[in-house]
C-alpha positions in Angstrom: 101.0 216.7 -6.1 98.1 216.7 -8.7 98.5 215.4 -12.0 96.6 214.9 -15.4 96.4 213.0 -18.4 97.8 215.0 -20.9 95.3 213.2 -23.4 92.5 213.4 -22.1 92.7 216.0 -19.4 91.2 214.6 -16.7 92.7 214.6 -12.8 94.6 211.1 -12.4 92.7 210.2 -9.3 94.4 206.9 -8.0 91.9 204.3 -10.2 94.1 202.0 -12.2 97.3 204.5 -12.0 100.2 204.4 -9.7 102.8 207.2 -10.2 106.3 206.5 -9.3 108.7 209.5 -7.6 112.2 209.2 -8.4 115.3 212.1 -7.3 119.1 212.6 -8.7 120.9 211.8 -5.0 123.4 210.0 -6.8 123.7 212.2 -9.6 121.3 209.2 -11.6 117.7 208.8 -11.6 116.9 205.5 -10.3 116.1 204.3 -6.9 111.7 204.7 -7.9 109.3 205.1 -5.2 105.7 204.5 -5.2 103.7 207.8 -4.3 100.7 207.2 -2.3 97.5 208.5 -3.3 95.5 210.4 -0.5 91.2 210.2 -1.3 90.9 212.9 0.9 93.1 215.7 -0.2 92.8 214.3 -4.0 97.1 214.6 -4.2 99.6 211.8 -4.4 102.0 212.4 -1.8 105.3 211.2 -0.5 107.4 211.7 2.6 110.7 211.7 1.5 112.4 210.2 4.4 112.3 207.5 7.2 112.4 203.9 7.3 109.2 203.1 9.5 105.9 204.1 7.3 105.1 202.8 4.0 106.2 205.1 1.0 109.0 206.3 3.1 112.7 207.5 1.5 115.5 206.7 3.6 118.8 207.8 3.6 118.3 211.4 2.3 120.1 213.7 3.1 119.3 218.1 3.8 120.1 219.5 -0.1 118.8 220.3 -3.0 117.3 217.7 -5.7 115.9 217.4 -8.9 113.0 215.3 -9.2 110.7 213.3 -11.9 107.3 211.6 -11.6 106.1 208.8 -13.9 102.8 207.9 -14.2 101.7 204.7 -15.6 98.0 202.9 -16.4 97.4 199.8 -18.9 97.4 202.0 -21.5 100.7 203.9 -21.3 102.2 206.4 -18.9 102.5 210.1 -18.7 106.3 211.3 -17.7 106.5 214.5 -15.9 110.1 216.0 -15.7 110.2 218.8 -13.3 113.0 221.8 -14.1 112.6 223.5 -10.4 115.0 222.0 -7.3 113.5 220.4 -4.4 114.6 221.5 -1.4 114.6 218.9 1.6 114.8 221.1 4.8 112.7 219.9 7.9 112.0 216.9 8.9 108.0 216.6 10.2 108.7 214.4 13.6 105.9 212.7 15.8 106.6 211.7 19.4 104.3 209.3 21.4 105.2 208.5 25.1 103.6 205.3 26.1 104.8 203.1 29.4 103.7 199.5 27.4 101.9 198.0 30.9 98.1 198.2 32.2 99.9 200.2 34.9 99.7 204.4 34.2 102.1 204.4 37.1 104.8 202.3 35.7 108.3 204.0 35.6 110.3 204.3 31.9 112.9 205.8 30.7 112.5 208.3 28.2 115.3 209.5 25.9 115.3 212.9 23.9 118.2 214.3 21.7 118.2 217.6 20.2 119.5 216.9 16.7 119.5 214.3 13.9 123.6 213.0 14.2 123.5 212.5 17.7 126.3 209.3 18.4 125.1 209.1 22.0 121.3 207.6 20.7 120.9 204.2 22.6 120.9 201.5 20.0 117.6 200.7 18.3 115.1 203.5 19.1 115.1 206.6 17.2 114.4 207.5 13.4 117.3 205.7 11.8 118.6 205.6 15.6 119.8 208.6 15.2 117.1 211.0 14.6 114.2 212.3 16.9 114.1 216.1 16.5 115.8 219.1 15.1 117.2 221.8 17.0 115.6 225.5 17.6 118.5 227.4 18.4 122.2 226.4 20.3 123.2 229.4 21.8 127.3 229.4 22.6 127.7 232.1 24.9 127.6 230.0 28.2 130.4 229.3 30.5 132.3 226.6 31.1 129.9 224.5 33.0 125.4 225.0 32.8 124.6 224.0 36.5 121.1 224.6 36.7 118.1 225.7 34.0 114.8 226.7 34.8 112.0 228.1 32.6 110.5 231.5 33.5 108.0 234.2 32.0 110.9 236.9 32.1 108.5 239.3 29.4 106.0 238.7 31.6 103.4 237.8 28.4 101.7 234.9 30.8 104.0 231.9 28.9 107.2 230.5 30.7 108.9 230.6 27.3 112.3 232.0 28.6 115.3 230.1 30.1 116.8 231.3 33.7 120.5 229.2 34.1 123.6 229.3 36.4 126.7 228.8 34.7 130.4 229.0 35.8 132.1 231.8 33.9 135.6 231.4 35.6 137.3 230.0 38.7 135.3 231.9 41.2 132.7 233.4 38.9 129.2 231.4 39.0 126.3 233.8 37.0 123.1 233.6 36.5 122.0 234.2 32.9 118.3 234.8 31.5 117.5 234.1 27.4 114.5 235.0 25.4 112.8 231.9 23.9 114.8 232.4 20.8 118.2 231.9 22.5 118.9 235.4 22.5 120.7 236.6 26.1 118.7 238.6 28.0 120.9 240.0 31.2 123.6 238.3 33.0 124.0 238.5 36.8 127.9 238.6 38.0 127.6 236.0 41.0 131.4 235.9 42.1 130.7 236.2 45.6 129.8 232.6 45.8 133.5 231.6 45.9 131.7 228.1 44.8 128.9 226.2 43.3 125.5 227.5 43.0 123.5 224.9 44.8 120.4 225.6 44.1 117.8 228.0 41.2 114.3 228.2 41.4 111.9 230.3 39.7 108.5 231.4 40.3 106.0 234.3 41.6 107.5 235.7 44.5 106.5 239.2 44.5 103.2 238.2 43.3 102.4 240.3 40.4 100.9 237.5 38.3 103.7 236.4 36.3 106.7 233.7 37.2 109.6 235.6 36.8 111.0 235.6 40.0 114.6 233.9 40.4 115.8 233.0 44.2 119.3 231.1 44.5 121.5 230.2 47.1 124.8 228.2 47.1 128.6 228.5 48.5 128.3 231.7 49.4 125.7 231.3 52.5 123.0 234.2 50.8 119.5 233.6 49.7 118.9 236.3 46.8 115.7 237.2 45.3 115.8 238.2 41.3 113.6 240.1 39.3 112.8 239.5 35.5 115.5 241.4 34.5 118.2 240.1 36.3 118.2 242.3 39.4 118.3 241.5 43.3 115.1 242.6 44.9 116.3 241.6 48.5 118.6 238.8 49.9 118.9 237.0 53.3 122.2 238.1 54.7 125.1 236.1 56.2 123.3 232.5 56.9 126.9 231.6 57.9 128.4 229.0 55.5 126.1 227.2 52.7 122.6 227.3 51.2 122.4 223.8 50.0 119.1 223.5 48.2 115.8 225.4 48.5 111.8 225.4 47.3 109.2 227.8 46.6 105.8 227.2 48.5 103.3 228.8 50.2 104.3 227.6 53.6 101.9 230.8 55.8 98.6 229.4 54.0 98.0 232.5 52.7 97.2 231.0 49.4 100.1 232.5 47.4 103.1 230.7 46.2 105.8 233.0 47.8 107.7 231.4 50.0 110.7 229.5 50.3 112.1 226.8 52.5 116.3 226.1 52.6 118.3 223.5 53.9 121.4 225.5 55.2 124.5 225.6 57.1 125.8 228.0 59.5 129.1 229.2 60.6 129.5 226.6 63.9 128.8 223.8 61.3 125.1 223.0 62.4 122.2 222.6 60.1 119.2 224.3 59.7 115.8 223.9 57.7 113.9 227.6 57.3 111.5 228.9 55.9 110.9 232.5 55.0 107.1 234.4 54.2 106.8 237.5 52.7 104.0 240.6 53.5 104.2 242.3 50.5 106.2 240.3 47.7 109.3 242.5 48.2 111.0 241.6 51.9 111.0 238.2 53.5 111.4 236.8 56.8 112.2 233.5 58.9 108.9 232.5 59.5 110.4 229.4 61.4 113.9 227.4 62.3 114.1 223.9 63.0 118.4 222.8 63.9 118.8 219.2 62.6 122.0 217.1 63.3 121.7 215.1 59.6 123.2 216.3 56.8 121.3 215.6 53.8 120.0 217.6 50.5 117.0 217.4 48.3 
């Protein structure tokens, strides 16, 4: 905000002046706050919420206000009424990450919640412990339970900005769902053959066109299948026997391309497998090698 003397005409720059910000929350005007003036951008300004940085508001709520500035200097003060509503309606948030040690490699827990009224915010931490960020979009078309979510380039515009996810739709029914960075659903894949969980979705460039928007999941259901970026199966493994417990993308035939995948697996006699699968030509894989282990274990 830039005010000026209405006597003499000349910008109040900050020299023997402090202007005072005040707001109708209460349906009053009280409650004033000192507006800071900033040398560089020649404006007094005021963030008009928080509790941590000087000049802050706190307690103020998303709505619409009226507002008034006063002025004041030793010889008087100018009063500025303003007719037009403020609108309060984002809240600028800055997150720094920092372990507190000499050690880089130091472990800490860090906490992120997607909205300002979460109850679950540990005590203490947190804008007004309650408020960190603001939400982008909440989409409310999953199933009953999200198992696994992965980011993938599904428009293939060289940015992993879309969400692969597994969800379970019904008692036997476990799809695969991909959404546009906007929340929007893309396709949905129909997985009830898993007659169980999904245990594992990973994403990536398995055909090797450029772009990470391959999808390969296994679970239940004792397949490997290969997705492309919209949601259709480019090739899957066949009857392993009885589960696919986890699996990762690699290059495991030093061929320099990410392509191929290693599972942890189960067949139909109950023993358990690690293999790994190459591809030739991005569209058909094959067990490159089979070790038979007698643990049982996962990633």
């Amino acid at each position: 905000m830039n005010y000026t003397n209405s006597t003499t005409g000349n910008p109040i720059n900050g020299t023997g002046v402090y202007c005072e910000w005040q707001h109708n929350k209460t349906g009053t005007w009280k409650d004033k706050i000192n507006m800071t003036y900033n040398e560089t951008s020649k404006l007094y300004e005021l963030i008009a919420d928080g509790g941590y940085l000087f000049g802050h508001r706190g307690g103020m709520p998303f709505g619409n206000y009226s507002w008034n500035v006063s002025c004041y200097n030793d010889l008087g003060y100018n009063n500025l009424t303003v007719a037009d509503d403020l609108t309060v309606s984002l809240y600028s948030t800055t997150l720094v990450i920092e372990n507190g040690t000499d050690n880089p490699h130091t472990n800490q827990d860090v906490w992120f919640y997607a909205n300002y009224t979460s109850s679950s915010m540990k005590s203490g931490i947190g804008l007004n412990r309650s408020e960190i960020g603001r939400v982008v979009w909440n989409t409310t078309d999953f199933g009953t339970n999200t198992i696994f979510i992965r980011f993938a380039d599904l428009d293939n515009d060289g940015k992993k900005d879309e969400i692969v996810t597994s969800q379970m739709t019904g008692y036997h029914d476990r799809n695969i769902f991909g959404y546009y960075s906007n929340g929007t659903q893309m396709w949905e894949y129909l997985y009830n053959i898993f007659q169980g969980n999904i245990h594992f979705l990973e994403t990536g460039d398995l055909d090797g066109d450029g772009f990470h928007n391959n999808i390969i999941a296994g679970g239940a259901g004792d397949y490997v299948r290969v997705f492309n970026e919209t949601g259709n199966e480019i090739w899957n493994s066949g009857d392993l026997g009885a589960d696919v417990y986890t699996g990762r993308i690699g290059d495991f035939d030093n061929d320099g391309k990410i392509d191929d995948f290693v599972i942890f697996y189960r067949d139909i006699s109950s023993v358990y497998h690690i293999g790994v699968w190459n591809t030739p030509d991005g569209a058909n894989w094959h067990n490159l090698w089979n070790l038979s282990i007698d643990l049982y274990g996962r990633e």
